[in-house]
Every structure is written in structure tokens, then in C-alpha cells.
Residue, then its C-alpha position, 0 to 999 in steps of 0.5 A: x500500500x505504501x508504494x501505491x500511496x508513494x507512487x500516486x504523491x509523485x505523480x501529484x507532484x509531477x503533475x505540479x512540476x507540468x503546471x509550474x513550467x507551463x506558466x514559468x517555462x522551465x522546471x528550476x523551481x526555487x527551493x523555497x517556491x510558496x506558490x504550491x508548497x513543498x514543490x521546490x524541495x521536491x525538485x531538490x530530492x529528485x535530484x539527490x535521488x538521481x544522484x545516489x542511484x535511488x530515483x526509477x529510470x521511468x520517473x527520470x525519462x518522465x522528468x528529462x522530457x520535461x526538460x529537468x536540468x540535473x546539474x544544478x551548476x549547469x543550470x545555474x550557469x544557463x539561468x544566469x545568462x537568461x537572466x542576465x540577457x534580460x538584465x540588458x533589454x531591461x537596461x535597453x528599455x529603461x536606461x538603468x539596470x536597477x529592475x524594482x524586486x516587484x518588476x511586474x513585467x518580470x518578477x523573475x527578473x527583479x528577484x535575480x538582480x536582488x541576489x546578485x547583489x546579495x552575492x556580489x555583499x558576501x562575496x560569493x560572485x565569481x569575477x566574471x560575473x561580476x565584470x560582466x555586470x560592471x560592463x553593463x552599468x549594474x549598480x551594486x547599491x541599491x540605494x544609489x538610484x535613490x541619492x541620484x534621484x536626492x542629489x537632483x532634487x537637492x540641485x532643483x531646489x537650488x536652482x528655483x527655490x523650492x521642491x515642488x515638482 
């Protein structure tokens, strides 16, 4: 009975993974994902159990043909030059590269160019990246954008005596 209930919950789970790419358009669903609960460690223990030998060759064909990336280090490393390319049509776009975290075009977007800055504060990016940010005019403050925005009302008022703009 145990295998049919465990057999059925992956099927369930597989069935979330369908809809989840449907809508995002891949499978790397954070490991924290709260849009369907426990969907993201999921994921993570279908690749450990690839890994140590434990996960049904039948379930691994049913995940590689929907397109599940198993090195998390190669799929990070397409992940970010996806994002990274969007980083630049959203510069192209709107002349910056500081996407808001809420970016309602690209959520996905706002979040990444979030945790690029978290890395970039621990010290955990790689030098390539981080030129290849550099290169594109990322700011690694994110309050830069907010004194640029001071420093010229601070300049309008100067110059005409109030700050009613």
C-alpha cells in the first residue's frame, strides 16, 4: 500500500512540476517556491535521488522530457545568462539596470538582480560575473538610484527655490 500511496504523491507532484513550467517555462523551481508548497524541495530530492542511484529510470525519462536540468551548476550557469540577457533589454528599455524586486513585467527578473547583489555583499560572485555586470552599468547599491534621484532634487531646489515638482 505504501508504494501505491508513494507512487500516486509523485505523480501529484509531477503533475505540479507540468503546471509550474507551463506558466514559468522551465522546471528550476526555487527551493523555497510558496506558490504550491513543498514543490521546490521536491525538485531538490529528485535530484539527490538521481544522484545516489535511488530515483526509477521511468520517473527520470518522465522528468528529462520535461526538460529537468540535473546539474544544478549547469543550470545555474544557463539561468544566469537568461537572466542576465534580460538584465540588458531591461537596461535597453529603461536606461538603468536597477529592475524594482516587484518588476511586474518580470518578477523573475527583479528577484535575480536582488541576489546578485546579495552575492556580489558576501562575496560569493565569481569575477566574471561580476565584470560582466560592471560592463553593463549594474549598480551594486541599491540605494544609489535613490541619492541620484536626492542629489537632483537637492540641485532643483537650488536652482528655483523650492521642491515642488
Amino acid at each position: 500500500m505504501a508504494g501505491v500511496l508513494n507512487h500516486q504523491k509523485w505523480n501529484e507532484r509531477y503533475e505540479q512540476l507540468k503546471e509550474y513550467k507551463a506558466k514559468n517555462g522551465d522546471c528550476e523551481v526555487p527551493k523555497r517556491y510558496s506558490a504550491i508548497s513543498g514543490l521546490g524541495v521536491w525538485v531538490c530530492e529528485q535530484r539527490v535521488l538521481k544522484k545516489q542511484g535511488k530515483l526509477l529510470d521511468d520517473r527520470i525519462e518522465r522528468l528529462q522530457g520535461l526538460g529537468f536540468c540535473w546539474e544544478v551548476s549547469r543550470k545555474n550557469l544557463k539561468l544566469w545568462n537568461k537572466r542576465y540577457d534580460e538584465l540588458k533589454e531591461y537596461k535597453a528599455k529603461h536606461g538603468d539596470c536597477n529592475v524594482p524586486y516587484h518588476y511586474a513585467e518580470n518578477l523573475k527578473l527583479g528577484r535575480w538582480v536582488d541576489s546578485q547583489r546579495q552575492l556580489y555583499k558576501n562575496e560569493e560572485m565569481s569575477i566574471d560575473w561580476m565584470a560582466r555586470l560592471e560592463q553593463v552599468g549594474f549598480n551594486w547599491v541599491v540605494y544609489a538610484r535613490w541619492e541620484n534621484h536626492y542629489n537632483e532634487l537637492v540641485n532643483f531646489h537650488r536652482d528655483n527655490g523650492h521642491s515642488n515638482v
